[in-house]
C-alpha positions in Angstrom: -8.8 -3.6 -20.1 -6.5 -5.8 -21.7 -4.6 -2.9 -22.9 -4.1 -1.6 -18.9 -2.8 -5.1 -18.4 0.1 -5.4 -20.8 0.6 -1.5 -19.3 0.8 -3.0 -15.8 -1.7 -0.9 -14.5 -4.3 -2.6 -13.1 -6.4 -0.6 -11.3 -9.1 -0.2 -13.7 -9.3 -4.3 -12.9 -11.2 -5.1 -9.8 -11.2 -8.8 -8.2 -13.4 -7.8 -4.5 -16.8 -7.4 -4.9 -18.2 -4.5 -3.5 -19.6 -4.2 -0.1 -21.3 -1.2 -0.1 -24.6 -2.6 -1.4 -24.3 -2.1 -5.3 -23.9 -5.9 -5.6 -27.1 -8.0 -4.8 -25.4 -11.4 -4.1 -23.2 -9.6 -1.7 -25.9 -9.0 1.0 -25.4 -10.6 4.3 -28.2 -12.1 6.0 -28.8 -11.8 9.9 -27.3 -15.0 11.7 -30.6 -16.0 14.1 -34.1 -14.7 13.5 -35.6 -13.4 16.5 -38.4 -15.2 17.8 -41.3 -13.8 19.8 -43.6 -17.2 20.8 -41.9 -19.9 23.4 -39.4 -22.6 21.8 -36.8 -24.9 22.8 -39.2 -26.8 25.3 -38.9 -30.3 26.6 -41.1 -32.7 24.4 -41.7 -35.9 26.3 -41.6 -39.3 24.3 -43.2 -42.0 25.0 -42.0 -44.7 22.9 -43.9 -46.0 19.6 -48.0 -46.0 20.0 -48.8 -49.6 20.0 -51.2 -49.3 17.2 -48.2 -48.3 14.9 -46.8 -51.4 16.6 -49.3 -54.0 15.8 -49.5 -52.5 11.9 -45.7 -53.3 11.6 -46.3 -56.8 12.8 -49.1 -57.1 10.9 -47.0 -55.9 7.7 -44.2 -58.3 8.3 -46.6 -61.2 8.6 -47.9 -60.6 5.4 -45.0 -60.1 3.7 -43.9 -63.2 5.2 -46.5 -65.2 3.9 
């Protein structure tokens, strides 16, 4: 190989993989699965439960103290 390069023949030297399949790491993967159940639906929200509310007040108060 190093031979064919002081030569000046370098087609025994190849820089693209192949992308025929004989390289693994060459695979391409599809771009979007497809999906068969419903998605992309409206979630409502309906702002933070007060119970999570009245635990972060209760946190800061103790910290406070």
């Amino acid at each position: 190989m190093v031979l064919a390069l002081f030569m000046g023949t370098t087609s025994a030297v190849q820089y693209r993989p192949f992308v025929d399949g004989r390289t693994p790491w060459y695979v391409t993967s599809p771009s979007q699965p497809a999906t068969d159940f419903p998605h992309n639906y409206p979630v409502p929200d309906f702002g933070v439960d007060n119970e999570v509310k009245y635990t972060n007040e209760h946190i800061a108060a103790a910290e406070s103290k």
